[in-house]
NUBA-117680 format. One line per field, with one value per residue (C-alpha): x, y, z. Coordinates in pm, whole numbers, plus 50000, padded with zeros to 5 digits. Layout:
east: [X, ...]
north: [Y, ...]
up: [Z, ...]
END
This chain:
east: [50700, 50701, 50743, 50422, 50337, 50003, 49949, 49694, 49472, 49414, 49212, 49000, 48920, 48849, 48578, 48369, 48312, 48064, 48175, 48149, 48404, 48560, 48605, 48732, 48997, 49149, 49160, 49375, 49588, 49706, 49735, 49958, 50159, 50206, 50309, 50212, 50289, 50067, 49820, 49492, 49550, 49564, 49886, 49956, 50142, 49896, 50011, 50115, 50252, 50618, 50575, 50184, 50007, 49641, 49528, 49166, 48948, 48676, 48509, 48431, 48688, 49061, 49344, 49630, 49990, 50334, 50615, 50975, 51147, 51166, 51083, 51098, 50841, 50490, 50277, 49920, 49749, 49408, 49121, 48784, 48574, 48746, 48740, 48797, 49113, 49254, 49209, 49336, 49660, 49730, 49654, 49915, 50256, 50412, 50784, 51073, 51152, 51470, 51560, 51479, 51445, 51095, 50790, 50547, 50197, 50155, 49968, 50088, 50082, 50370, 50635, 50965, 51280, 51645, 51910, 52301, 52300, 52573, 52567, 52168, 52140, 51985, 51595, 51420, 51125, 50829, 50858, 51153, 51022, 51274, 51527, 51854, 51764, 51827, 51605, 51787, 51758, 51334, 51352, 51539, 51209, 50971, 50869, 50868, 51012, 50667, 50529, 50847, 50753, 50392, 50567, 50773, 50482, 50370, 50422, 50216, 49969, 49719, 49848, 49943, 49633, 49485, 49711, 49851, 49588, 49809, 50142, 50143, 50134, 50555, 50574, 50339, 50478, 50825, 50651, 50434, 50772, 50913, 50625, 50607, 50967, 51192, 51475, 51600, 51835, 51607, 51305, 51575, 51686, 51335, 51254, 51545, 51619, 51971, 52283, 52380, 52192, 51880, 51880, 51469, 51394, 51474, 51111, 51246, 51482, 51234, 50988, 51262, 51303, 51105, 50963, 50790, 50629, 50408, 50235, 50276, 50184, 50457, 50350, 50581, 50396, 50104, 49979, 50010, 49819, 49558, 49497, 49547, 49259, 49028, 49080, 48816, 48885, 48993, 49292, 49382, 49400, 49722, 50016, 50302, 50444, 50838, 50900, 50687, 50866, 51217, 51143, 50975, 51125, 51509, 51766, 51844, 52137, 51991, 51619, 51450, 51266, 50976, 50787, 50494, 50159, 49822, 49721, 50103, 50066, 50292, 50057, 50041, 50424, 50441, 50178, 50375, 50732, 50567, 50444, 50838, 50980, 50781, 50885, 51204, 51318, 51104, 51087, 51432, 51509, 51121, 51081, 50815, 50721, 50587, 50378, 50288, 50079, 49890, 49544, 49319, 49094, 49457, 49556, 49235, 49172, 49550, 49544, 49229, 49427, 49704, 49491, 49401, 49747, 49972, 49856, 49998, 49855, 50162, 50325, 50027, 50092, 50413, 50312, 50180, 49968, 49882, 49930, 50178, 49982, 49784, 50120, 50280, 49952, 50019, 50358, 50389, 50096, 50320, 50574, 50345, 50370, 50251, 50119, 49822, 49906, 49696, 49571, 49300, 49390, 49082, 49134, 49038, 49302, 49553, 49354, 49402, 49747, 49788, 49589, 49835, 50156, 50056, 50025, 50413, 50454, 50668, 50346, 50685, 50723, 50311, 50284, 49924, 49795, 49808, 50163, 50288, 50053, 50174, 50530, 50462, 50334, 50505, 50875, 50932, 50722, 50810, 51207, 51228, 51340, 51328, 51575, 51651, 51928, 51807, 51516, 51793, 51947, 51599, 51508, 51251, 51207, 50903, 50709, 50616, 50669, 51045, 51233, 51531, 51781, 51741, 51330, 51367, 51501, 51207, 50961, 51082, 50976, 50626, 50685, 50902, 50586, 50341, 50535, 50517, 50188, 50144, 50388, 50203, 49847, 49963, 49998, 50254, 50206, 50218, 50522, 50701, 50541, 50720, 51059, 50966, 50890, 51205, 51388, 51177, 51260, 51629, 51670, 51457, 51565, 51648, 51297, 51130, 51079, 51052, 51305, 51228, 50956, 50755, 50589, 50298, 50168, 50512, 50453, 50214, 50487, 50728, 51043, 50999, 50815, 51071, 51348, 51141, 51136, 51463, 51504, 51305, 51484, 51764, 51599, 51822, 51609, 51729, 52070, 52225, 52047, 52219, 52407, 52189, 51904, 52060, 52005, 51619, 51530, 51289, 51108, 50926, 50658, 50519, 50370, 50422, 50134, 49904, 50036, 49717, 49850, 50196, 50453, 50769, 51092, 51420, 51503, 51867, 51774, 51639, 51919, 51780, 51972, 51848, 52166, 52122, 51825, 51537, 51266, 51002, 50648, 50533, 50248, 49915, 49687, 49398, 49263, 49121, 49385, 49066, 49073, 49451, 49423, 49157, 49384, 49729, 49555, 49385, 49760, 49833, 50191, 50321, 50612, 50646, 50975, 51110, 51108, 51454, 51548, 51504, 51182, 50933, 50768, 50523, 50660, 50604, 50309, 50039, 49715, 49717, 49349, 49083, 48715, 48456, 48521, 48454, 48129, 48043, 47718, 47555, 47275, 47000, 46975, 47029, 46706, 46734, 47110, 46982, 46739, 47019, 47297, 47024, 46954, 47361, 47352, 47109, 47217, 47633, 47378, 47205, 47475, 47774, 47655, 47791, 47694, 47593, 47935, 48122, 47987, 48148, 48046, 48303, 48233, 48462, 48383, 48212, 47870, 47838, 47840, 47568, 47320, 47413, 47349, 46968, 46951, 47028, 46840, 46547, 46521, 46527, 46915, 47115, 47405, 47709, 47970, 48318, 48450, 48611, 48890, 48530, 48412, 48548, 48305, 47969, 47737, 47432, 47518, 47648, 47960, 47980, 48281, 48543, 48797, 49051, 48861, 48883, 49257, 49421, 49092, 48946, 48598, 48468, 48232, 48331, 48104, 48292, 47953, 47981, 48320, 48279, 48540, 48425, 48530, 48837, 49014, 48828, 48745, 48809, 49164, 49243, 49109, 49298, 49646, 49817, 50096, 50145, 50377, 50112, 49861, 50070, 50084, 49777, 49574, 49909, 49702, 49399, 49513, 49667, 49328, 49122, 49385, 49379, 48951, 48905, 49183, 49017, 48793, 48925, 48649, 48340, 48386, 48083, 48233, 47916, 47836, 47530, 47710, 48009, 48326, 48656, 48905, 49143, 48904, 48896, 49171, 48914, 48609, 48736, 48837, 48478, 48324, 48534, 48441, 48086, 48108, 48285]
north: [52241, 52396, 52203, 52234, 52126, 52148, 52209, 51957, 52225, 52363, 52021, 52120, 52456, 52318, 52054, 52345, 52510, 52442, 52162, 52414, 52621, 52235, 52204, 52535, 52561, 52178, 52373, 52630, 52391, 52206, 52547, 52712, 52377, 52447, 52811, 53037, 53353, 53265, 53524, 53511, 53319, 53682, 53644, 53898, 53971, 54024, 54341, 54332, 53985, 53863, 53615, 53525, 53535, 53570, 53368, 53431, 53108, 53302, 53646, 53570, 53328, 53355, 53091, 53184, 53034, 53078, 53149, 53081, 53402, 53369, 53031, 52806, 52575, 52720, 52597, 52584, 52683, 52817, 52871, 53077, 53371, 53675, 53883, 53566, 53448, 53793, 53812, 53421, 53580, 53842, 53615, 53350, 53378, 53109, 53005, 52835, 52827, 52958, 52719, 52422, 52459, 52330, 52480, 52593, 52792, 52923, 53268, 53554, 53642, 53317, 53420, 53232, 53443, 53301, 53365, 53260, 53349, 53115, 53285, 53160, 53053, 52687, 52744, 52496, 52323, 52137, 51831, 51811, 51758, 52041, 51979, 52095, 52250, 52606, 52783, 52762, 52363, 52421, 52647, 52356, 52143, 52463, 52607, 52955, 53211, 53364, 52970, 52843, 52973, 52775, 52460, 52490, 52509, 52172, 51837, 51576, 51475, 51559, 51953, 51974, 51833, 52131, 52391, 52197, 52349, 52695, 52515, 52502, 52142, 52100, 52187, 51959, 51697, 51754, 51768, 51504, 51276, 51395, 51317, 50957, 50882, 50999, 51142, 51523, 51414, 51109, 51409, 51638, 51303, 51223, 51539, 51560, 51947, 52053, 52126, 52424, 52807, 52763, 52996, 53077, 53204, 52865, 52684, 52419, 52310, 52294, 52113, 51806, 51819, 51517, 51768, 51953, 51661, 51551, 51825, 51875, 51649, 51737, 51666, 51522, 51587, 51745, 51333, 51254, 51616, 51515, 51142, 51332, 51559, 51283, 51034, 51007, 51226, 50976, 50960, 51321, 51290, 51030, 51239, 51110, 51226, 51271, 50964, 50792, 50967, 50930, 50491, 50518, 50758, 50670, 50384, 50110, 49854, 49583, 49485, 49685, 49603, 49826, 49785, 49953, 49950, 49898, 50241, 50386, 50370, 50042, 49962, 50301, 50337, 49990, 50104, 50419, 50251, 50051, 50362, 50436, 50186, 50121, 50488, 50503, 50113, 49911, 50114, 50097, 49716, 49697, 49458, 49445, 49456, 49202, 49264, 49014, 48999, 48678, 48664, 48723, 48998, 49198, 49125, 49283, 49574, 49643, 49645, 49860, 50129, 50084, 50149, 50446, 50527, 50485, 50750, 50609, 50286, 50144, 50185, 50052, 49743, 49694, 49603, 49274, 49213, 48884, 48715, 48450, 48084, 48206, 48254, 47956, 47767, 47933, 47927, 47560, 47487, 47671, 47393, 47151, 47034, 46691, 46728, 46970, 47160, 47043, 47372, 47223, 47087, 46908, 46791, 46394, 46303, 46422, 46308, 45989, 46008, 46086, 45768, 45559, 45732, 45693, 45333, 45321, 45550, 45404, 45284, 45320, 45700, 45699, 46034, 46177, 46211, 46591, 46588, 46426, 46690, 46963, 46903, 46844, 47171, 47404, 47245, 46988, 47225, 47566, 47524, 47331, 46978, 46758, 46495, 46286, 46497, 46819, 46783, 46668, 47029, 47215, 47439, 47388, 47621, 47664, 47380, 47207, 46843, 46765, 46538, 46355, 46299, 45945, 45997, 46230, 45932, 45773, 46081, 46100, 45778, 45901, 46216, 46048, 45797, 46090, 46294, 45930, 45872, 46230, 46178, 45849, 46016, 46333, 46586, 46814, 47048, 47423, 47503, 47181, 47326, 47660, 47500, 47325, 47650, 47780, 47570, 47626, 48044, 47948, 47742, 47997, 48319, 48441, 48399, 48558, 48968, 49058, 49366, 49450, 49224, 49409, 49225, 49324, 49186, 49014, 48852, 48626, 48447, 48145, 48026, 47859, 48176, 48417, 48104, 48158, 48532, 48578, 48371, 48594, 48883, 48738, 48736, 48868, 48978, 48777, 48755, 48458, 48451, 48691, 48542, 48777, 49018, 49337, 49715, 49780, 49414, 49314, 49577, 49388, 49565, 49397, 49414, 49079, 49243, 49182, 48816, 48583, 48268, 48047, 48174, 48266, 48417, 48533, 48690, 48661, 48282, 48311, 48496, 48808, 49035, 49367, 49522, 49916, 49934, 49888, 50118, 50170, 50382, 50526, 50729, 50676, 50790, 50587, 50512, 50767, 50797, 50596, 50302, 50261, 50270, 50008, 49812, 49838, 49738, 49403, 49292, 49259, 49255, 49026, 49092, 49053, 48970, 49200, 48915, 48942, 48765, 49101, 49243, 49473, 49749, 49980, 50291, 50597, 50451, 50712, 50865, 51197, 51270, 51184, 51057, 50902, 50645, 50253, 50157, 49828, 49688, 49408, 49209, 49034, 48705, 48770, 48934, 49242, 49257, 49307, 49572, 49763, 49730, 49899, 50150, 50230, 50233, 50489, 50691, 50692, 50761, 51076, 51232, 51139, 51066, 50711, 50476, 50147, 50050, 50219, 50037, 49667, 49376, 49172, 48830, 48541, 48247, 48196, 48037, 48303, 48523, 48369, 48356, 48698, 48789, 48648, 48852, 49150, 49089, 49044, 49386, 49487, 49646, 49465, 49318, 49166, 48905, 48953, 48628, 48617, 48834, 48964, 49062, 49319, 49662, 49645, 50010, 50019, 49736, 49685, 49443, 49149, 48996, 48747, 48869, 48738, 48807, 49174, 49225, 49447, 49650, 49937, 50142, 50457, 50214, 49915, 49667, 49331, 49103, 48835, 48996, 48681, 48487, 48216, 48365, 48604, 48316, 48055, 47830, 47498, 47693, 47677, 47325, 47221, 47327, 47025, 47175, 47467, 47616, 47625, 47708, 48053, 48059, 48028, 48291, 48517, 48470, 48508, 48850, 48927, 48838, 49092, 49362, 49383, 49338, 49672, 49877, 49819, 50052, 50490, 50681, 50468, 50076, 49881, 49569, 49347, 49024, 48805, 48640, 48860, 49054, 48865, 48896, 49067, 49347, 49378, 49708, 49892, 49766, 49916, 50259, 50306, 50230, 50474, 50707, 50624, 50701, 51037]
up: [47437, 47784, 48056, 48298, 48620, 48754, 49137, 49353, 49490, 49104, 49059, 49378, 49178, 48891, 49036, 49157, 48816, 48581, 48348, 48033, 48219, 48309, 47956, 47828, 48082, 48011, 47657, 47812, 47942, 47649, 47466, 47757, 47727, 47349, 47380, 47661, 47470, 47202, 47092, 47246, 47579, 47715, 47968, 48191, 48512, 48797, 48961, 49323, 49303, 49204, 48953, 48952, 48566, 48488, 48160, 47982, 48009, 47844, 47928, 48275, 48424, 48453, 48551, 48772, 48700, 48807, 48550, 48512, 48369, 47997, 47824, 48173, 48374, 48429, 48701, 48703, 49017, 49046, 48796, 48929, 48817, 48687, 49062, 49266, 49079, 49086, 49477, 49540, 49344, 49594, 49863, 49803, 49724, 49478, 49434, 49556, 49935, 49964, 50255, 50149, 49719, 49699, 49512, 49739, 49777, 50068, 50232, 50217, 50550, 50598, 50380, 50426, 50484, 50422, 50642, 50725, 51128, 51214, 51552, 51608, 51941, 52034, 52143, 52338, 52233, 52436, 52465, 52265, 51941, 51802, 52078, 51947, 51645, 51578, 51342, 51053, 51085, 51078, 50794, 50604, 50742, 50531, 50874, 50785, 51039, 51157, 51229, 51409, 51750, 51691, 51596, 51866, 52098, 51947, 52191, 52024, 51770, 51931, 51975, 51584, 51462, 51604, 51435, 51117, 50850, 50989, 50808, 50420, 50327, 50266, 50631, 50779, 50607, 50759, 51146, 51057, 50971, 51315, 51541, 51336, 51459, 51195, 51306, 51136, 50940, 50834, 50754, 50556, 50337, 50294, 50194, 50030, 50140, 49870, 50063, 49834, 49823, 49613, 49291, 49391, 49020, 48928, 48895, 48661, 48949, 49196, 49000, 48994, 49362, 49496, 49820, 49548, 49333, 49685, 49578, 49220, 48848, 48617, 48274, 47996, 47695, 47530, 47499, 47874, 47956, 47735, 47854, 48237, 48195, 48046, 48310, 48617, 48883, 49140, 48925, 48932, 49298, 49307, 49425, 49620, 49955, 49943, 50142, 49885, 49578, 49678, 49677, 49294, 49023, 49047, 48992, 49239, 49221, 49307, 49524, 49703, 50028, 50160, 50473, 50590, 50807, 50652, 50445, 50453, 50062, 49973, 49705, 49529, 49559, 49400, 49139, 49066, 49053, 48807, 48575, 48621, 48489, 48228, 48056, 48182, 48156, 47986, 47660, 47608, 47572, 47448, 47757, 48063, 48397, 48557, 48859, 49163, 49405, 49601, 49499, 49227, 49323, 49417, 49097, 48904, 49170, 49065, 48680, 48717, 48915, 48690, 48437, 48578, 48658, 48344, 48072, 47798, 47662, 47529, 47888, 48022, 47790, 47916, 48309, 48322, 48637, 48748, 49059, 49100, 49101, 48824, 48646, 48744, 48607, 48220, 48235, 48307, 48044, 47781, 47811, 47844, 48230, 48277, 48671, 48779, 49055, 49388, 49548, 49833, 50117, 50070, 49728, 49763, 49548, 49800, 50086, 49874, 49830, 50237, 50292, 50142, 50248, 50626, 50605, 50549, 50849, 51178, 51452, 51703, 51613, 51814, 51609, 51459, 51128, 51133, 51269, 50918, 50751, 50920, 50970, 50529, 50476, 50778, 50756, 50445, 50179, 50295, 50312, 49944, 50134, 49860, 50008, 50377, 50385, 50316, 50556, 50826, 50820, 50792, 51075, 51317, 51556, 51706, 51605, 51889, 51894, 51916, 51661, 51682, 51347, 51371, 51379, 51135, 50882, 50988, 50941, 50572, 50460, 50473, 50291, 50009, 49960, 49966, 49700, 49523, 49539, 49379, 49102, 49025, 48976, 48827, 49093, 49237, 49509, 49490, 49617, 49419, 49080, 49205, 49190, 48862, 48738, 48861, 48725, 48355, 48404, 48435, 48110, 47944, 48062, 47724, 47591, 47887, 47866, 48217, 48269, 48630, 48885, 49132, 49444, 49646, 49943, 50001, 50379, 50227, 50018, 50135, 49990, 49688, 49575, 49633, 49488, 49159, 49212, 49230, 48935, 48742, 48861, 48708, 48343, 48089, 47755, 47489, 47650, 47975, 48342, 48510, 48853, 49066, 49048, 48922, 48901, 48894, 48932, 49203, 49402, 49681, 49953, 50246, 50591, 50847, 51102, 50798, 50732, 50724, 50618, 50758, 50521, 50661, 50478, 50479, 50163, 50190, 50157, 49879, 49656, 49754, 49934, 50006, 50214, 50187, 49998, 50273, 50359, 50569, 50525, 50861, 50774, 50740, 50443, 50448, 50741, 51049, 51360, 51554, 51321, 51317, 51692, 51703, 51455, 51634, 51949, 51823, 51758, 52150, 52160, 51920, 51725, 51295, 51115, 50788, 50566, 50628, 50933, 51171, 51331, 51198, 51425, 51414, 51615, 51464, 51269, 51279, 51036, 50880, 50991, 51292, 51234, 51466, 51742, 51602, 51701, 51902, 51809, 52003, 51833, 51980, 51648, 51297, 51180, 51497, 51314, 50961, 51100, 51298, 50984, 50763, 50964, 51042, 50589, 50612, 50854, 50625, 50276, 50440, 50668, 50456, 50078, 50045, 49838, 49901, 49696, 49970, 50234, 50335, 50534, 50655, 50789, 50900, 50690, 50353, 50523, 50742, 50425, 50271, 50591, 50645, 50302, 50299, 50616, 50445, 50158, 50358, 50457, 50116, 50068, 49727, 49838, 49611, 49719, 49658, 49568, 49261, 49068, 48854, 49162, 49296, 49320, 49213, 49216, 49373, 49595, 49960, 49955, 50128, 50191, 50405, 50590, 50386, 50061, 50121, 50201, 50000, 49938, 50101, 50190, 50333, 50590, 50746, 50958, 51095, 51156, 51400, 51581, 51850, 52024, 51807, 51463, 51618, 51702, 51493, 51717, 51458, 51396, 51779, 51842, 51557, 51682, 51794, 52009, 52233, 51914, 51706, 51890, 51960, 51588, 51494, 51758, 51614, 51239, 51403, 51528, 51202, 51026, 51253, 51210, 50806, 50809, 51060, 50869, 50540, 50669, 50613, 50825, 50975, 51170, 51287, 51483, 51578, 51757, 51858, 52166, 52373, 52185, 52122, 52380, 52094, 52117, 52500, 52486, 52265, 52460, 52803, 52620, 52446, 52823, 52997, 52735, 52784, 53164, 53118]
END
C-alpha cells in the first residue's frame, strides 16, 4: 500500500468538476493508493517539470501528483481537463523546501534556493518585524529568496494583508505567527523547521513534518481514503495549522493546558487530539476517551463533528462525548445514589431547605439572606468546604463583605443546617454530588475504561469538577488509581475572556499540574479581523486568569481575514425591528447565498426570545429556538437563540437584538450585587457574556436596540461615527 497524501487545494479542484468526473477521479484515488504503476492508470512524467505525474481520469481529464522516486509517498494535487492540468503542472513547482523540509506548492516564478552564506550580512527590516534576522533565518520561516525583500517591506497587518496571497501558504503562516507575537524561535518550534540539511527527494519525510500536514491529509489506509471521500465536504476541509498540529498527534507526560481566544481553533484541536488517541491509544488497551464539555448542546454539536471527523467507526466508538452533569447524573444512578442532584437555584425544595436553615442564623451577625446564599455558592461550594474548619482556611478575596474567624464559626451554623435540611429530603447540591462521584471513580477505577479525558470549554468549571477530573485522569483500566494523571491523561482547553458563569480555578489545586506542558492559540480562524475587534473591545480592560493561578492575555490575538464593519441598528418598537431584520436576511440570501440556517439571532434572556420570535414570525420568516441538546441546526429556518445558549456555536450572520444597557449589563444582575466586589464581578460576566455572543458570528454582525447602545459598546460606537463622518 502506498502511502498518499492528498493536498487541500486538490479538494477545491475537485468541487468544480462535474460530479461524474467527482466520481471517477475518487476511483483513481483508491486505485493510485493500491498501486500507482498499475496498468491502465496511464502514469507519466509531465515533461518540463521535476517530479510532477499526469494520471488518466478518463479520456478528457487528467490528475496531477507528485512522486517519491521509486515505491515512496505520492501526493495528490490537482485534477482538471486534460490541457488545464497539464498547464497548472508547469505552473507550480512541488517538493520539499530545502530550508525548512516541508512539502510545499508554490509558483514557479517563487522557487526557494538553499544556501550556507555564513558571511550574510544582517539587513534591516521596517518596523522591525525581521529585525536581526539574516536571510538564511527567513528562508528557515519558507520565505523564498525572490519574496524576502517584500516581506521585509511588511510593518503590520494591515501591509501583509495586502500582499500575503503573493506568499505560498507555509510562508504566511510563519509571518502571520510573527505579527501575532510569537517570537522566531517560538515560529521555527511551531513550525517545527529540522536543524539538519533536508534530503529534498525525500517526500515521505516531509509528509511527517507537522509544517507540511497544515496543508496536507495523509491517508493511512485504503479504508480511511474511502470513508474520506464519502464524507460531506465540510469535512474534507478540516486541516490543522502547525501550531495546532504540534498540540494533537504526539505523546505528553502528563496534562496538557491550552489557552486560546474565541475562533483560535481550541475545539477542533480538542476534536482532533481526540481522533488521535483513539488510533494511537485507545486501541491498544481496548479502552476510551472520554470527552467533556459544560452543556448539552456542546456536547451534541461535538459528537456530530466528531462524527464527521473520525473515519473509522470503531474509533469513533471509542470517544465518548457527553458533558459532565449529564455524566455525573448516570454515573451516580449506576450505583444507585440515594439524593437527586438540585440544579435550580429556584428549585422550591431548596428555597425550602434555605427557609429553615436561616432561622438558625445569628440576628447579631445583622447579615442578609443573599449574603448566606452567596457566600454558599461563591466560597463554601466552590472550594469543597465541607467542615468549620475547612471553611476557616478558605480564601476570600474579593468578596465584599468582610468576615472575622470568630463570625465565621457563626456563619457555618447556617450552612451545616442547610446541607441538613438537604440530606433530610433527599438532595445534594451539584458540586457535593461531584465529590460523591469522586469519591465513587476512586473506589472503582478499575472498572472504569477511560484511557485519556479531554475537556472543552474549561473556564466554565470550578473545583470539585476538576477534583473529579483529575480523578478520572487517574483511571487505571482494569488495574489501581494511579497517584496522578499520567502520560496522555487529561488534555484540557479553555478561554477565561469567554467565562459566563462564577467558576474560578487553579488547576494545581486540584491535582493537576500542568508545569511545561501549556499552550496558547493566537490566531484567529473563524471570525473577520472587524468582529474580533468589536469583540476584544467590549471586554474594556479587564484581565482573565489561566486556570492556573497566572493571567491570560490576548496580545498577539488576531484573524486571518477582513469582512465588513459590524452594523449598529436602531429600532423604532418591535414590529419596525422585525421589518428591518428581514430585510438585513434578504439582503445576506441574495448577495451572499446564505441560508436561513446560517443566520442567528441572539437575544439576552429566554422571554425576550419568545416575543422576538412572534415578531419574526409575523413577517412571515421560520424561525427555530435553540434550546435543547436536539436543537441545535435546523434547515430552512433562522435560529434564535440566548446568549448563553449559543456559546460554543458559530454562524456566517450574526444579529444581537436588544444590545441595551438593560440586557448588557442585566440590569436584575447589577441590582442584585450586594457589594462593591460583586458588583465588579458581575458587569466582568456581563462583559464576558457580550464578548462570546458577537464572536459567534465569522463574517456579518447586526447589534440592535429599541432604547440607546450599552456602554460596553461605546469604543465601537465612536469608531463607526468617525467613520461615518470621513
Amino acid at each position: 500500500m502506498t502511502q498518499t497524501a492528498i493536498y487541500d487545494t486538490f479538494i477545491d479542484a475537485l468541487l468544480e468538476l462535474p460530479r461524474n468526473i467527482q466520481h471517477k477521479t475518487k476511483i483513481l484515488l483508491r486505485k493510485l493508493q493500491r498501486n500507482p504503476n498499475a496498468p491502465g492508470l496511464n502514469l507519466e512524467r509531465i515533461q518540463d517539470t521535476k517530479n510532477l505525474y499526469s494520471v488518466r481520469v478518463d479520456r478528457d481529464y487528467r490528475g496531477v501528483l507528485a512522486k517519491s522516486q521509486g515505491d515512496g509517498a505520492i501526493v495528490i494535487l490537482h485534477v482538471d481537463s486534460h490541457d488545464n492540468a497539464y498547464a497548472w503542472a508547469r505552473r507550480h513547482r512541488a517538493g520539499v523546501n530545502p530550508n525548512s523540509g516541508v512539502f510545499e506548492v508554490i509558483p514557479f516564478s517563487s522557487q526557494p534556493t538553499a544556501t550556507t552564506d555564513k558571511r550574510e550580512p544582517v539587513r534591516e527590516s521596517a518596523d522591525g518585524l525581521f529585525e536581526g534576522l539574516r536571510d538564511r533565518n527567513l528562508r528557515k520561516l519558507n520565505i523564498q529568496d525572490d519574496l524576502i525583500p517584500l516581506a521585509r517591506s511588511v510593518t503590520g497587518e494591515k501591509d501583509f494583508a495586502l500582499v500575503a496571497n503573493r506568499f505560498p501558504p507555509e510562508a504566511q503562516a510563519a509571518i502571520e505567527m510573527l505579527l501575532a507575537g510569537y517570537t522566531y524561535q517560538e515560529a521555527l518550534d511551531e513550525l517545527h523547521a529540522p536543524d539538519t540539511n533536508v534530503d529534498t527527494d525525500d517526500i515521505d519525510a516531509a509528509l511527517a513534518r507537522f509544517g507540511s500536514q497544515g496543508r496536507l491529509w495523509v491517508v493511512d489506509d485504503e479504508e480511511e481514503l474511502k470513508r474520506m471521500l464519502d464524507a460531506p465536504q465540510e469535512k474534507w476541509r478540516v486541516f490543522l495549522h502547525p501550531s495546532q498540529r504540534r498540540l494533537v498527534d504526539r505523546d505528553w507526560n502528563g496534562p496538557v493546558r491550552v489557552l486560546g481566544g474565541a475562533g483560535t481553533g481550541k475545539t477542533v484541536v480538542a476534536m482532533h487530539r481526540a481522533k488521535w488517541l483513539a488510533r494511537h491509544r485507545a486501541r491498544l488497551t481496548d479502552g476510551k476517551i472520554l470527552f467533556l464539555t459544560f452543556t448539552a448542546n456542546l456536547a451534541a454539536d461535538l459528537k456530530r463533528s466528531l462524527k464527521d471527523l473520525i473515519t473509522y467507526e470503531e474509533d469513533f466508538k471509542r470517544v465518548e462525548v457527553v458533558h459532565l452533569d449529564q455524566w455525573v447524573y448516570r454515573f451516580l444512578s449506576q450505583h444507585n445514589f440515594p439524593q437527586r442532584i438540585v440544579y435550580d437555584h429556584h428549585d422550591s425544595s431548596r428555597q425550602q431547605a434555605w427557609s429553615e436553615a436561616l432561622k438558625t442564623a445569628d440576628p447579631d451577625l445583622a447579615l442578609e439572606p443573599e449574603f448566606y446564599k452567596d457566600e454558599w455558592s461563591k466560597v463554601v461550594l466552590a472550594q469543597g468546604a465541607l467542615s468549620e474548619t475547612e471553611y476557616l482556611r478558605v480564601f476570600r478575596k474579593g468578596r465584599g463583605t468582610p468576615v472575622t474567624r470568630p463570625k465565621r464559626a457563626r456563619i457555618w451554623r447556617v450552612f451545616e443546617a442547610y446541607r441538613a435540611h438537604l440530606a433530610a429530603n433527599g438532595l445534594i447540591e451539584k458540586e457535593d454530588a461531584y465529590r460523591a462521584t469522586r469519591h465513587l471513580v476512586d473506589a472503582n477505577a478499575g472498572q472504569l475504561p477511560y484511557v485519556s479525558v479531554i475537556v472543552d470549554e474549561a473556564q466554565d468549571l470550578g473545583y470539585e469538577a476538576f477534583r473529579l477530573i483529575a480523578s478520572l485522569a487517574c483511571i487505571n483500566p482494569g488495574g489501581d488509581l494511579l497517584e496522578q494523571p499520567g502520560p496522555n491523561s487529561l488534555f484540557i482547553v479553555g478561554d477565561a475572556h469567554q467565562r459566563i458563569y462564577d467558576q474560578h480555578v487553579v488547576l494545581g489545586r486540584c491535582g493537576i499540574n500542568i508545569r511545561g506542558r501549556s499552550s496558547r492559540l493566537r490566531i484567529n480562524y473563524r471570525t473577520s479581523r472587524e468582529i474580533l475587534h468589536t469583540a476584544v473591545s467590549v471586554l474594556g480592560n479587564i484581565t482573565a486568569d489561566d486556570l492556573d493561578g497566572g493571567t491570560d492575555t490576548l496580545v498577539g490575538y488576531r484573524s486571518l481575514f477582513g469582512g465588513p464593519e459590524p452594523k449598529f441598528l436602531e429600532m423604532q418598537d418591535m414590529e419596525h425591528g422585525a421589518t428591518l431584520l428581514q430585510q438585513w436576511i434578504a439582503a445576506l440570501q441574495s448577495e451572499f447565498d446564505y441560508g436561513l440556517q446560517d443566520i442567528c439571532l441572539v437575544c439576552r434572556t429566554n422571554s425576550q426570545c419568545n416575543t422576538w420570535d412572534e415578531a419574526i414570525r409575523n413577517t412571515n420568516l421560520p424561525t427555530h429556538r435553540i434550546q435543547t441538546a436536539r436543537d441545535t441546526r435546523q434547515t430552512g429556518a433562522v435560529q434564535l437563540a440566548t446568549a448563553h445558549r449559543v456559546k460554543g456555536l458559530e454562524f456566517p450572520a450574526v444579529a444581537i437584538l436588544d444590545a441595551g444597557p438593560g440586557n448588557f449589563p442585566l440590569k436584575v444582575a447589577v441590582n442584585t450585587a450586594g457589594s462593591r466586589a460583586d458588583r465588579e464581578l458581575t458587569l466582568r460576566r456581563e462583559r464576558s457574556l457580550l464578548h462570546v455572543a458577537v464572536s459567534r458570528a465569522k463574517r456579518h454582525l447586526l447589534l440592535c436596540t429599541r432604547t440607546r447602545f450599552s456602554p460596553f459598546l461605546k469604543p465601537m460606537l465612536e469608531a463607526a461615527s468617525a467613520r461615518s463622518d470621513d
